[in-house]
Structure formats: structure tokens, C-alpha cells
C-alpha positions in Angstrom: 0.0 0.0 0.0 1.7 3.3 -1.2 0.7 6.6 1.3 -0.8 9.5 -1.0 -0.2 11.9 1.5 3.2 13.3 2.7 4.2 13.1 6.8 0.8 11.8 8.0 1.4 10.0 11.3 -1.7 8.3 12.0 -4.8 7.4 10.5 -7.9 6.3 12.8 -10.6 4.6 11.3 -13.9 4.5 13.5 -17.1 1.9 12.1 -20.1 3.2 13.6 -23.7 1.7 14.1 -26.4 3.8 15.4 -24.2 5.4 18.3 -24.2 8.9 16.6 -24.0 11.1 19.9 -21.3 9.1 21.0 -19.3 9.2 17.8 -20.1 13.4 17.9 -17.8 13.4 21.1 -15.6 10.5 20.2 -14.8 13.2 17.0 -14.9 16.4 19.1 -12.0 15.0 21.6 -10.2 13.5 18.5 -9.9 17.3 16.9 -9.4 19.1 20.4 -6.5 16.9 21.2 -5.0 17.5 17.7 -1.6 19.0 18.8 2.3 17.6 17.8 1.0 15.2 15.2 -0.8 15.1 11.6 -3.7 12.7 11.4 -6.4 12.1 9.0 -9.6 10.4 10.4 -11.9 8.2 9.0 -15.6 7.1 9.9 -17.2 4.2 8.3 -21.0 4.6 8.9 -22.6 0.5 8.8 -26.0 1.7 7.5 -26.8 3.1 10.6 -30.9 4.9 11.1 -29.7 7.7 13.4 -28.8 9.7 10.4 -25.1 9.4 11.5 -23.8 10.6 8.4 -26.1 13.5 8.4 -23.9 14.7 11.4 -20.6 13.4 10.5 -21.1 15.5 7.2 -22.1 18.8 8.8 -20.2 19.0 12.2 -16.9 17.4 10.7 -15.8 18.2 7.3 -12.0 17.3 7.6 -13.8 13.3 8.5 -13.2 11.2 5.5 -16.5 9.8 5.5 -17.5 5.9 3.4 -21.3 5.1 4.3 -22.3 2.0 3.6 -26.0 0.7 2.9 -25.6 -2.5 5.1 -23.9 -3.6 8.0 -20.6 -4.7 6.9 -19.3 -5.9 10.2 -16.0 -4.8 12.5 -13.3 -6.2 9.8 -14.8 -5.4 6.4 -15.6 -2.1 7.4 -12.6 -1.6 9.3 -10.8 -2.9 5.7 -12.8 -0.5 3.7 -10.8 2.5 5.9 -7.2 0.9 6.5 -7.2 0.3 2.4 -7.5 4.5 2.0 -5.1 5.3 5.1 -1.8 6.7 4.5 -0.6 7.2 8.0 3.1 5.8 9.3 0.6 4.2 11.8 -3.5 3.5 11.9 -5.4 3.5 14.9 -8.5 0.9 14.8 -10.9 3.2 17.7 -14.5 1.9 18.7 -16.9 5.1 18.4 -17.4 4.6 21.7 -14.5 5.8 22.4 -13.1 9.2 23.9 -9.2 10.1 23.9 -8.0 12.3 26.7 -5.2 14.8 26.3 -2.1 13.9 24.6 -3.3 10.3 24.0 -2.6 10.1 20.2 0.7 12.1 20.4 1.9 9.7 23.0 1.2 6.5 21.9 3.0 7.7 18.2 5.9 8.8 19.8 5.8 5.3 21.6 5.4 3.4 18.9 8.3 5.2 17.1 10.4 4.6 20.4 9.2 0.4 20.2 10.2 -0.8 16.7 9.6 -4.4 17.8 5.8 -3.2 18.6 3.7 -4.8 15.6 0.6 -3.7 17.2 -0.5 -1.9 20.3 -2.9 -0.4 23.0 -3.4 1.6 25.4 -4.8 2.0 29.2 -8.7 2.2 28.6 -10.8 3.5 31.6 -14.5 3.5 32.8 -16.5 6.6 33.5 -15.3 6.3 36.8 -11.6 6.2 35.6 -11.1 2.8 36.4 -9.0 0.3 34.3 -10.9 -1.7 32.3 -9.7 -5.3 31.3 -8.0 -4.8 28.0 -5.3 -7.6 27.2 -6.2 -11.3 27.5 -4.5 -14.3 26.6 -5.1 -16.3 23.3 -7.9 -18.4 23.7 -7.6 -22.2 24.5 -9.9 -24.5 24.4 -10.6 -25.0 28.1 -11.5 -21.2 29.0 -13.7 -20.9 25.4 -15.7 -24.4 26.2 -16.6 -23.0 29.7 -17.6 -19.7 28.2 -19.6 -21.9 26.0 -21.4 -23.9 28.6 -21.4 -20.8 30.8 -19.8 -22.0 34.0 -18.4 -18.8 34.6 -21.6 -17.4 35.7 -20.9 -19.7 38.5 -17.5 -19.9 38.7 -16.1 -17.1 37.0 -12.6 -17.7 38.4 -12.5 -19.8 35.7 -11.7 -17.0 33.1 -9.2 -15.3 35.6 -6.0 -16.9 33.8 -7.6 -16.3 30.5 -8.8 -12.8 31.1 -5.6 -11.8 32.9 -7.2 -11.2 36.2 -4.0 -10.1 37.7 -2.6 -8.0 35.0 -1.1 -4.5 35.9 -2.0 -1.4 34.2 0.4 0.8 35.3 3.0 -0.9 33.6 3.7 -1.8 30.0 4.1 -5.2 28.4 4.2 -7.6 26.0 0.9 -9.7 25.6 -0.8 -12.2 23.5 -3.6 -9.8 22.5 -5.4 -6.6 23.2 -8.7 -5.5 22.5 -9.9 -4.0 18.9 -11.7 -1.1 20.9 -8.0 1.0 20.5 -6.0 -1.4 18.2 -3.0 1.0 16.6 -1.1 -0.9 13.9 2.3 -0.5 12.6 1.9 0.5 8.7 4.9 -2.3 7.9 2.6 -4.8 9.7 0.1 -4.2 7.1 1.6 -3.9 3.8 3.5 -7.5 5.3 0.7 -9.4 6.3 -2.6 -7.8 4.8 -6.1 -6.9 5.7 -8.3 -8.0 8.7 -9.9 -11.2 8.4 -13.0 -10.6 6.5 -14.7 -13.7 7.3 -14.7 -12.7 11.3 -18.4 -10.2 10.9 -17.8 -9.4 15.0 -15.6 -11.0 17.5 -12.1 -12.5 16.9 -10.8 -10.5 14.8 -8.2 -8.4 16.4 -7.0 -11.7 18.3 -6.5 -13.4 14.6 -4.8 -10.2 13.5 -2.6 -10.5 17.0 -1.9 -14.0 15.9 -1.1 -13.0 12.6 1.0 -10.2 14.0 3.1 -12.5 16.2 3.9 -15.1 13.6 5.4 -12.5 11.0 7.6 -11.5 13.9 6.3 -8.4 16.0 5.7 -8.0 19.5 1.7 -6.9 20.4 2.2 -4.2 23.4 -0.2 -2.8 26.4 1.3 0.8 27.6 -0.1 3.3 29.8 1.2 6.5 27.9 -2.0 7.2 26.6 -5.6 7.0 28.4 -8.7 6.6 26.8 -12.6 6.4 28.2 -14.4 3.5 27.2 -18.1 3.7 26.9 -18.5 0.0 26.7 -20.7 -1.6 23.9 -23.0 1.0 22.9 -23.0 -0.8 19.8 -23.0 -4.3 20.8 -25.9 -3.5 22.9 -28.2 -2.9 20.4 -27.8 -6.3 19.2 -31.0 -8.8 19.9 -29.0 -11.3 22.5 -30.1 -14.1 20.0 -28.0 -12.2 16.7 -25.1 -11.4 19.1 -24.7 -15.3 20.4 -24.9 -16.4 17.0 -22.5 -13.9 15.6 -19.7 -14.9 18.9 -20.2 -18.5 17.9 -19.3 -18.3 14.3 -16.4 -16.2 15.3 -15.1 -18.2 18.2 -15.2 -21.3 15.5 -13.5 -19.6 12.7 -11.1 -18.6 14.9 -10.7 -22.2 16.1 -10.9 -23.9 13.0 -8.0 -21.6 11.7 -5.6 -21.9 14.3 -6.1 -25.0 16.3 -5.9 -29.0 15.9 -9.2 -30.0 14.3 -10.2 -32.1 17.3 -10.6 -28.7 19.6 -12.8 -27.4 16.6 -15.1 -30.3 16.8 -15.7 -30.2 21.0 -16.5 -27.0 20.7 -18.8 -27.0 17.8 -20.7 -30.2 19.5 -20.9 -28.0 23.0 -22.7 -25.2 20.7 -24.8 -27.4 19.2 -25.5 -29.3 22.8 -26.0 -25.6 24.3 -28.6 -24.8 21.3 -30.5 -28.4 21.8 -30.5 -27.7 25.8 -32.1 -23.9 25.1 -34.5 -25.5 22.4 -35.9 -28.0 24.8 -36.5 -25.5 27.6 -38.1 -23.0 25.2 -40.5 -26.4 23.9 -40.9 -27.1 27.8 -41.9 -23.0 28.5 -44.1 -23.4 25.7 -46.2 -26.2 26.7 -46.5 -25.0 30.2 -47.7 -21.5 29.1 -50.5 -23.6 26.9 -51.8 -25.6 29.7 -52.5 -22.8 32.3 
């Protein structure tokens, strides 16, 4: 991928779905924090009905704005933006998202500083300025079987290995994976090993891409130089719970099928399809109840 522009550091691409007030501020923190660097931004509107685009168009003419006329999921859409980016580096940021001073020129000047750094993130926080969880191991298949039969609802020490339970914030590292929601990539790591994962619509994704990363030979990095506030799955919350299983399922198998032994594929696509018989049979039990009384 050649840049057309000269001396841009960092492009962020931002795919947005109905979460137009929150992308408005995401945007208005992006521009106000605009100090030591050159970025160009671009929002990739998934068919939202908010009239997104509407806004995008009249309160941010410098956006470079694609709107699409279906929901293209998290990679595509995410593709469609890193394909017309010409930064040194490009910034993947959830529009849920709001930087806080100095964020972007810090973690540029710490990715020029970390050559070894493929991919990176940064110290997300809650409204309450609390760190959220943002790095977790690569997934095996005992912590994504329990997930599957939801054990962790009862035991949810279960996850605490996989999750990272213990993790400190305050200090940087090298990890297996960090979340998509602030996902800045090294422009060598793309024109190496390509494009997100296209067949990933929501989920998975940015751990293939860490995977991908690590196997070509860079490092994936959590640092606290820059601090971010998360509002946590506006999007993903508009989702019927049905649509959003479905779409974590096929993800969590992709992902499976493309990087583990077969045999892990297979026990976890019989404890979906157990998991789907089980929820079947109780909604044919509710039924029958709810016809008798």
C-alpha cells in the first residue's frame, strides 16, 4: 500500500452503528486533542438509522466519511478505511471511544520509540476512571468451552487466567492480544501481512490479527502513555442477544478452526450445538407450560 499523502502519522478509522451522539464526542476530543502530530480520520458509517452521516457531514468536514448501505461488520468495514489510510501508523478506535489529552501524540511517539511493537494499546478507563480489562491471553480451548457452557456465571474464576485477572496497568508489556476497541497498527505490519480477516463479521478479529502479527515477527504491546474512556458496547448492545450469540459463535469457530488442531474445533462445535438443543428443549418445555395454564 503506497501513502498518497506526505508526513501523515496516523490514520484512525472509527465503524459506527447507530451510536451517533457518542461518535459526535468521540470526533470532538479526536480534533481538540490535535496537537504535535498530523492525522487524518476516517468514519465508516454501517447503515446506521440515526442519520449518523447526516452529522458526520455537517459538524466534521475534515472526516473522511465511506457510508455503507448494510452492516458490513467490524473487519470489512474496518478494511474498507485501512485500504484509503496513508498514515506511518493506523489506529482501529471503537466510536465509543473518547481520547484524553495527549493520547494520540503519546502512543506515536511510543510506537516510534518500540520498533519491535507490531501492534499496540493503550490504558482504557471506565467513567469512573477505572481500568478496564484490555489484554487477555489467546484463547484455549478449556476457558472458550466454559464460556460456551457458561460455567463462569458460576465460577467465573475460571476465566481469571484467560482474562488476565491479575494484569497491571500501570506498567507496559508484551501480551498475547489486546482488544480492537483502541487497536493501533504499525503500517509495515500491514503492507507485510494484509487486511483484517474478512470472514470474522464481530468478534475475533483483532486476536487473529494479534496472531497473525506474532507469527510474522512483532511483539503486540499494552502501555499506559495514553488513556482513553471507554463507553463499553454501545453498539454491541443494540444487538438482539439471540444475533449477538450467533455472531460470537461463528467467530469463536472460525477462529478455532483456523488456528487449532481439528479435534478442539469439533468439541467445541458439538458443545454449541448441545448448548442450542438444551435452550430448544426448555423453550418447547416453557411453551407447553404456558399452553396448559
Amino acid at each position: 500500500m503506497e501513502n498518497k499523502k506526505e508526513n501523515t502519522d496516523l490514520s484512525i478509522v472509527i465503524v459506527s452503528w447507530n451510536v451517533r451522539d457518542l461518535l459526535r464526542e468521540n470526533l470532538k476530543a479526536l480534533f481538540k486533542n490535535r496537537q504535535n502530530i498530523n492525522f487524518e480520520v476516517f468514519v465508516i458509517d454501517n447503515d446506521s438509522r440515526d442519520r449518523t452521516h447526516d452529522m458526520v457531514k455537517k459538524e466534521f468536514p475534515l472526516v473522511n466519511l465511506i457510508i455503507n448501505n448494510y452492516n458490513a461488520g467490524f473487519a470489512r468495514a474496518n478494511n474498507q478505511g485501512i485500504k484509503k489510510a496513508c498514515g506511518r501508523y493506523i489506529l482501529l478506535l471503537n466510536p465509543d471511544m473518547r481520547v484524553l489529552p495527549n493520547a494520540l501524540e503519546n502512543m506515536v511517539s511510543w510506537m516510534d520509540k518500540h520498533q519491535e511493537a507490531g501492534i499496540a494499546s493503550c490504558n482504557l478507563l471506565n467513567e469512573k476512571e477505572e481500568s478496564i480489562t484490555n489484554v487477555r491471553r489467546f484463547p484455549e480451548i478449556f476457558d472458550q468451552l466454559v464460556i460456551v457452557i457458561k460455567l463462569p456465571h458460576l465460577f467465573p474464576a475460571l476465566l481469571d487466567t484467560y482474562l488476565m485477572k491479575n494484569f497491571d496497568y500501570k506498567n507496559e508489556a508484551s501480551v498475547d492480544s489486546v482488544r480492537g476497541s483502541f487497536f493501533i497498527i504499525r503500517r509495515a505490519v500491514v503492507d507485510k501481512i494484509g487486511l483484517l480477516d474478512e470472514r470474522y463479521f464481530l468478534w475475533f478479529e483483532e486476536v487473529d490479527y494479534c496472531q497473525r502479527v506474532k507469527k510474522a515477527g512483532w511483539k503486540i504491546y499494552y502501555t499506559p502513555e495514553a488513556k482513553c474512556i471507554n463507553y463499553i458496547g454501545e453498539s454491541f448492545s443494540q444487538l438482539p442477544r439471540s444475533k449477538a450469540q450467533r455472531y460470537f459463535r461463528d467467530s469463536m469457530l472460525k477462529y478455532f478452526k483456523k488456528w487449532k488442531p481439528g479435534w478442539q474445533y469439533w468439541v467445541l462445535k458439538s458443545a454449541w450445538l448441545f448448548v442450542i438443543f438444551l435452550v430448544w428443549i426448555s423453550s418447547l418445555i416453557n411453551l407447553k407450560g404456558k399452553s396448559k395454564t
